[in-house]
C-alpha positions in Angstrom: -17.1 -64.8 24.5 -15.5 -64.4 21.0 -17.9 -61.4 20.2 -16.9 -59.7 23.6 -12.8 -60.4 22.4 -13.3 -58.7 18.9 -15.2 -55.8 20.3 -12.2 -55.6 23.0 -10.1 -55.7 20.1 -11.6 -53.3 18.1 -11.7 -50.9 20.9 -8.1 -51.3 21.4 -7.3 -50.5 17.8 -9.6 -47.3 17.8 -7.8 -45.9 20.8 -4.3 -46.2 19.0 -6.0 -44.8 15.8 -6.7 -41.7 18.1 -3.5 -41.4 19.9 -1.8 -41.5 16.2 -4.0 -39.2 15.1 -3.4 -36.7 18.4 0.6 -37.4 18.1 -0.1 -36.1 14.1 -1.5 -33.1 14.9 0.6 -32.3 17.9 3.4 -32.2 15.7 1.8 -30.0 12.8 1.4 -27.7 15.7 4.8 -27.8 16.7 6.1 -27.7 12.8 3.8 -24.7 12.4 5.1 -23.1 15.7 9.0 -23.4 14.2 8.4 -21.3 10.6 9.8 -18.5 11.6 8.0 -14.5 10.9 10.9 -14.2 8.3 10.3 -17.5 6.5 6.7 -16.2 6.1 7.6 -13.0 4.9 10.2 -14.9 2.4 8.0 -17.1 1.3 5.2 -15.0 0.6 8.0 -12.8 -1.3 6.5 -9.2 0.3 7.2 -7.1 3.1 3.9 -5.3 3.9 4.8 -1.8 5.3 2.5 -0.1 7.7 2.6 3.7 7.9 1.4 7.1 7.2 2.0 9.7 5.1 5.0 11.4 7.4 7.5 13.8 6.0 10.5 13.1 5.9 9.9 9.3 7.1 7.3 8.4 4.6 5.5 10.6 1.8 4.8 10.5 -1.8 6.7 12.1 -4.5 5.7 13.3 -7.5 5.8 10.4 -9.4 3.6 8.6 -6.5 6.5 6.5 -5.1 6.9 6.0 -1.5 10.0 8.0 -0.4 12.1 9.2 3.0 13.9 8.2 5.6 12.0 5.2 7.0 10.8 4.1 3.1 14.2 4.4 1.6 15.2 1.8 4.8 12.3 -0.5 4.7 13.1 -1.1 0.3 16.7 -1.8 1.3 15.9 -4.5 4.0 13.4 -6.0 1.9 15.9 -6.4 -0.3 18.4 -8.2 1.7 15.5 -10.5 2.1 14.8 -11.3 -1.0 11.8 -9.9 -1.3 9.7 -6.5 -2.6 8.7 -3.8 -0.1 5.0 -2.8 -0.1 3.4 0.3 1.2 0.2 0.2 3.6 -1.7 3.4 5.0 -2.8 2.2 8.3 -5.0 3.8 11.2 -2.5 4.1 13.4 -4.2 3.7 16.2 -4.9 0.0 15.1 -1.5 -0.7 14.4 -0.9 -3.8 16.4 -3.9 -5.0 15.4 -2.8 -5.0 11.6 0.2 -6.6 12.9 -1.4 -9.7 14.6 -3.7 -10.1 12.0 -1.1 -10.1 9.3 -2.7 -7.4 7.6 1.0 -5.6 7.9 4.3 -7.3 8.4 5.8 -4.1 9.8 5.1 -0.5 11.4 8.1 1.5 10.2 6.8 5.3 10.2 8.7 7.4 12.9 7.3 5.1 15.5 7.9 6.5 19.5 9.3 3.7 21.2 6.5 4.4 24.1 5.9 1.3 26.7 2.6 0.8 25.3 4.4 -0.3 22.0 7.4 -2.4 23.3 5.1 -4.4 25.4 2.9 -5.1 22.2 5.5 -5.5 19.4 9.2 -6.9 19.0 11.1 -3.9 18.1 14.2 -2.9 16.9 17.0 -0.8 18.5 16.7 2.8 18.3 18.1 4.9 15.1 16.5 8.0 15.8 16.0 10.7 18.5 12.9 12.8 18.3 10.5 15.1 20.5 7.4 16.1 20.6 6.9 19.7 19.4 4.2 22.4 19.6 3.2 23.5 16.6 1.0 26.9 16.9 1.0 29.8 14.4 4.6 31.9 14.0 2.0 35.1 14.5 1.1 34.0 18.3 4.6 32.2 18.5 5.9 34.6 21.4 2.9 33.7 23.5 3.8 29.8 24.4 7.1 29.3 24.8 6.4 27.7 28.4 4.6 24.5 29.0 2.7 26.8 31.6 1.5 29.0 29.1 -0.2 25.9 26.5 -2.6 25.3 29.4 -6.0 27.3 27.3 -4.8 26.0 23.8 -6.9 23.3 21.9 -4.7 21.1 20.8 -5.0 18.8 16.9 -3.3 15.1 17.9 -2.7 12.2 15.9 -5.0 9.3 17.8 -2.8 6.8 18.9 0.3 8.8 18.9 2.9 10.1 21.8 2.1 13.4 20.6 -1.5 12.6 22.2 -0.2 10.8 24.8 1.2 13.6 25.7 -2.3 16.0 25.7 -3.9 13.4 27.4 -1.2 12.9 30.7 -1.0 17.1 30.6 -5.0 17.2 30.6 -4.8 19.5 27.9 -8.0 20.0 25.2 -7.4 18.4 22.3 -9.2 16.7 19.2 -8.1 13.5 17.6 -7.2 13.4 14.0 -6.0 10.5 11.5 -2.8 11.5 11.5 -0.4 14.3 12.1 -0.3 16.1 8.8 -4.0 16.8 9.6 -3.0 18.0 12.8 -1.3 21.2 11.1 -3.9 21.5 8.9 -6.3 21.6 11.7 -3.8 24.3 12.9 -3.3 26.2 9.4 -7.1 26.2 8.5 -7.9 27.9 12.5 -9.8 24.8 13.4 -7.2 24.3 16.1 -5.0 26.6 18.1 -2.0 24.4 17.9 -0.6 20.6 17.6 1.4 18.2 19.2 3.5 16.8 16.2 7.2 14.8 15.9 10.2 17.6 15.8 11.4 15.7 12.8 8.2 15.8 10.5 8.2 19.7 11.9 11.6 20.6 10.6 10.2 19.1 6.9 7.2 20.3 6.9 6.6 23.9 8.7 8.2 26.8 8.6 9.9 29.1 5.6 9.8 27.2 2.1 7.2 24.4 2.8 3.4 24.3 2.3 2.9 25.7 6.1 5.4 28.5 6.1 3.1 30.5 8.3 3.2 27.9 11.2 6.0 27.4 13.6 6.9 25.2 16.4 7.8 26.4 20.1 7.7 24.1 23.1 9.7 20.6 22.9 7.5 18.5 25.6 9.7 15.2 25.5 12.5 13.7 23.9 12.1 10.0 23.1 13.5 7.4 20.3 12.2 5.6 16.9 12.0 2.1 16.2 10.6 -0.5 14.0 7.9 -2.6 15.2 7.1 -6.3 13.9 5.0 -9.2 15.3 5.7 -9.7 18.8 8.2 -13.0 19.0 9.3 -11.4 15.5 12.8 -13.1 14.3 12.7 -9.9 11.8 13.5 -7.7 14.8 16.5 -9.0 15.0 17.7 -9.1 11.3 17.1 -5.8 10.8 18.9 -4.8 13.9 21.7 -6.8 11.7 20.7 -4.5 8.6 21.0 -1.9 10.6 24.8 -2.6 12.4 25.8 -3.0 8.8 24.7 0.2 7.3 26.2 2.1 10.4 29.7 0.2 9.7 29.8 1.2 6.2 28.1 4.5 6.7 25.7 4.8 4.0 22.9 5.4 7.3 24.5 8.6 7.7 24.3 9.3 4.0 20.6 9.2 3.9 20.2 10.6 6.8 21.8 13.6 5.1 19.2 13.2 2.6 16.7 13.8 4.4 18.3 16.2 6.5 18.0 13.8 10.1 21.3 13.4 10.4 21.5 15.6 13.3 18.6 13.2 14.9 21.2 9.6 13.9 21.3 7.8 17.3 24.6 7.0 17.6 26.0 3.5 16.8 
């Protein structure tokens, strides 16, 4: 009888070890659940920037620092974080992926604020208006002015982009590229008869006085808005929308905006 009460007793003792042990871990769960994206990012003391190389949101210059619209924003937030802004080429098309895997902290490179992307990141509010452009050369220029008339043309697209969103829904011929400066190269070199690029890398980067002077853009397809993209459940969404009210109240967002020469593209506050 005394051997059966100490291995009752012992029994008793393991299962409140285990529930103990259970209520432990439950409760590093939940502590692990509560640090917050922006604690992480804080305490890590970077935020990792995903983008591509996207005049004027995102380029080099000639010193090899990341400049433009959307770089010049991303430093300034990062510093009202505390922390050091870094710079990550991504594959665009795998953007949310770098995002959930941590890869990236951010996508902030003229992003479309398409359904596909708001119901797979936590974005901010708008600060741009954009459309998506036909780029084809300024020789051939008077031959597509109509959406009817793009209907032959093979078409260079950024994958992932609303630019081939676009091809795709109007069932045009197109080729996917890694992003959409290759697009007008595809387009400049004869590869391709046109591309489907943002109006705002188009102003910077086609047309008299840039590297594609030859190349000019006709047919505006849609009109649509930018936003910043974090982790979706992301508190950082809604600091930077903070960041953002504040550089609209003391108007330095319109000053670089004028920088850059987007200022006609500023969503209104």
């Amino acid at each position: 009888m005394k051997a059966k009460k100490i291995w009752s007793l012992l029994m008793a003792l393991a299962m409140v070890s285990s529930l103990a042990a259970c209520g432990d871990t439950a409760e590093e769960d939940t502590d692990t659940a509560e640090v917050s994206d922006q604690a992480y990012v804080q305490d890590k003391g970077t935020l990792v920037v995903g983008i591509t190389e996207f005049e004027p949101m995102d380029y080099q210059d000639e010193s090899g620092e990341w400049v433009g619209f959307d770089a010049d924003l991303a430093k300034e937030f990062a510093e009202s974080l505390g922390v050091e802004a870094q710079f990550q080429i991504i594959d665009w098309d795998s953007k949310v992926m770098e995002l959930d895997g941590k890869t990236i902290d951010v996508v902030w490179n003229g992003m479309t604020l398409t359904e596909d992307v708001t119901s797979a990141m936590e974005c901010s509010q708008p600060y741009l208006i954009n459309q998506q452009v036909v780029v084809v050369p300024a020789a051939v220029a008077d031959q597509y002015q109509s959406e009817d008339s793009l209907a032959d043309l093979s078409f260079a697209v950024e994958i992932g982009s609303a630019g081939c969103e676009i091809a795709a829904a109007n069932g045009y011929n197109y080729t996917e590229v890694a992003d959409q400066a290759t697009a007008l190269l595809e387009v400049a070199s004869g590869t391709a008869d046109a591309a489907i690029i943002d109006s705002l890398m188009a102003g910077a980067m086609i047309g008299e006085g840039t590297s594609y002077a030859d190349l000019t853009s006709t047919v505006a397809l849609t009109s649509e808005e930018y936003g910043v993209g974090f982790r979706k459940g992301s508190d950082l969404a809604a600091a930077l929308n903070e960041f953002l009210d504040g550089k609209y109240a003391d108007g330095s967002i319109q000053t670089l905006a004028e920088t850059y020469g987007v200022q006609d593209a500023l969503v209104t506050e």
